[in-house]
C-alpha positions in Angstrom: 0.0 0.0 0.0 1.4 3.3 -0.9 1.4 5.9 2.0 -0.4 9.2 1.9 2.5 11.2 1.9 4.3 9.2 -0.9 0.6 9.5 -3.1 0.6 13.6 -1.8 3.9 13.2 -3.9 3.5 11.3 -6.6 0.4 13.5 -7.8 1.9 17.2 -7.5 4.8 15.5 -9.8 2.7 14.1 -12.2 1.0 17.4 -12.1 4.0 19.2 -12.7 4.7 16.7 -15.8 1.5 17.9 -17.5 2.3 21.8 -16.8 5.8 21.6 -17.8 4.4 19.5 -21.2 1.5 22.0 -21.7 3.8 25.1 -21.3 6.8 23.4 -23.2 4.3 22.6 -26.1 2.7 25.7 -26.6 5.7 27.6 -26.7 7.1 25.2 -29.4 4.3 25.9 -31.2 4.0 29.7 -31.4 8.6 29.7 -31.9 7.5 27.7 -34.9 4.4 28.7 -36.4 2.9 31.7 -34.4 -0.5 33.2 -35.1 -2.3 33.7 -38.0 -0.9 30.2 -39.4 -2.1 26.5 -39.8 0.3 23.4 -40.2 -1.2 20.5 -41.4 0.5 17.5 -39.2 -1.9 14.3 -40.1 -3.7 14.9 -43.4 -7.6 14.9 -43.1 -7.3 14.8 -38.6 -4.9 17.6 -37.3 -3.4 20.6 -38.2 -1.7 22.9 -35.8 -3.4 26.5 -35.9 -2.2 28.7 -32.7 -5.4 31.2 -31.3 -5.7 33.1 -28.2 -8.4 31.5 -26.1 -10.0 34.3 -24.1 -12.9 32.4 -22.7 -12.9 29.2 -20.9 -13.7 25.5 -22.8 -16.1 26.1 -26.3 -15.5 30.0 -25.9 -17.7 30.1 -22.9 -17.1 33.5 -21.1 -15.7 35.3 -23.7 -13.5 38.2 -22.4 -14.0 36.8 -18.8 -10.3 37.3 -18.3 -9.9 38.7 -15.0 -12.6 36.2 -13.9 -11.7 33.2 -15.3 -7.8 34.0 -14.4 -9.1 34.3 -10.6 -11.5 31.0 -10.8 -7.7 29.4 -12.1 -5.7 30.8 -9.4 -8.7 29.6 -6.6 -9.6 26.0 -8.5 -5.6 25.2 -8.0 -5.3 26.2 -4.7 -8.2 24.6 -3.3 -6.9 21.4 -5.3 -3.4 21.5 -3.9 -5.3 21.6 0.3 -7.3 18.7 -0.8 -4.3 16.8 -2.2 -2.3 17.7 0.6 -4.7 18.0 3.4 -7.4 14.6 2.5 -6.1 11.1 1.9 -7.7 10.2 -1.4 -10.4 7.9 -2.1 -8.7 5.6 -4.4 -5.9 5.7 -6.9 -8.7 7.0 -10.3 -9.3 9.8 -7.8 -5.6 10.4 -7.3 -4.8 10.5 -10.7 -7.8 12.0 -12.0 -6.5 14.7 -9.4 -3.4 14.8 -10.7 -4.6 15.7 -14.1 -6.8 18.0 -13.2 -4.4 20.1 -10.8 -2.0 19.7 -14.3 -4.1 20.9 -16.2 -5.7 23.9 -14.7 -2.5 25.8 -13.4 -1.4 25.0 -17.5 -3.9 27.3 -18.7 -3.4 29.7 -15.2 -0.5 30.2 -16.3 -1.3 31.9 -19.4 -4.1 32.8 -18.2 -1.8 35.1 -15.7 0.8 35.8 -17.7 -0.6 36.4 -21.1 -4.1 37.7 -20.4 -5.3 34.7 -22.7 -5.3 30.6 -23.1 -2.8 29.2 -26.1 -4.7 26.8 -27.7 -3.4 24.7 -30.8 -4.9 21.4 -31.7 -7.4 21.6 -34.6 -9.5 18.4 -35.2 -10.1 19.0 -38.9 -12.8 16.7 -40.3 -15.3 17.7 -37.5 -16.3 21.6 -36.2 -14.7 21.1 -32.6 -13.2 24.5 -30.7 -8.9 24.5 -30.7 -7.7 23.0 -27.7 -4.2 22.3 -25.5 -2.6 20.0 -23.6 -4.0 21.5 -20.4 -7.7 20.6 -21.8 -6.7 17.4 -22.5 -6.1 16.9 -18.8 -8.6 18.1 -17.8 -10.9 16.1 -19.9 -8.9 12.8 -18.6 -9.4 14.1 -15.0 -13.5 14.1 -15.6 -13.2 10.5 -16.8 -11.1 9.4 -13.9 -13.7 10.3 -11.6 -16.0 9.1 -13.6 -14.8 5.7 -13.5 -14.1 5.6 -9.8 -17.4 7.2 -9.0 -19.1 4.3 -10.7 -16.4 1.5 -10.3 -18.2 -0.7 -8.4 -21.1 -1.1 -10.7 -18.8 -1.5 -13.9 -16.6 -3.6 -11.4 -13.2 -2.1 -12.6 -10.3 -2.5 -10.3 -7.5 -0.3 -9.7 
């Protein structure tokens, strides 16, 4: 059994894994192509087009800025006191945790620093909104707890 203070651990590093990949990649991205520019990387499924995300996921909150950048800064600190302060439930919760933590202070960090989200992966066969690594994350996290909110009846083990 691994003990609460080695979990506390393991989950702000994997959280700092997904910030340092979410920040790394969007500034590859923006030295390479920058705005205003598309890259086609898989013919037909993604391109690479850099925007500034002023809302929150889907454009919601449009030039909520302030807002949204103090909903960031509050959502990761009340996520770093639970995963420091309450043992956690089971190991989808921990890493669903993880990725959420990850991916919110990703796109707090631009969020703070840039007034805006840098978002880059365009799905190009279907009409779905530019996203990031961070979103990614935090997508994962909802399925995580997901699955270990309804473990028992799908009777997955972890």
């Amino acid at each position: 059994m691994i003990s609460f203070k080695s979990r506390k651990i393991k989950i702000i590093t994997y959280s700092l894994s997904i910030i340092i990949l979410d920040q790394v990649t969007k500034f590859l991205v923006l030295s390479t192509l920058g705005f205003e520019r598309s890259k086609n990387i898989i013919p037909n499924l993604l391109n690479f087009t850099l925007v500034k995300n002023k809302g929150a996921a889907f454009s919601l909150f449009s030039n909520s800025t302030n807002f949204l950048t103090v909903t960031s800064v509050i959502v990761s600190i009340l996520l770093i006191i639970i995963i420091l302060k309450s043992p956690p439930k089971s190991n989808w919760n921990s890493i669903g945790l993880a990725y959420l933590l990850g991916g919110t202070i990703g796109n707090g960090i631009d969020r703070l620093f840039k007034g805006y989200v840098l978002d880059f992966f365009e799905l190009v066969p279907i009409n779905f909104p530019i996203f990031n690594i961070a979103d990614i994350s935090i997508n994962i996290a909802l399925i995580y707890f997901i699955i270990d909110i309804n473990k028992d009846k799908l009777r997955i083990k972890y």
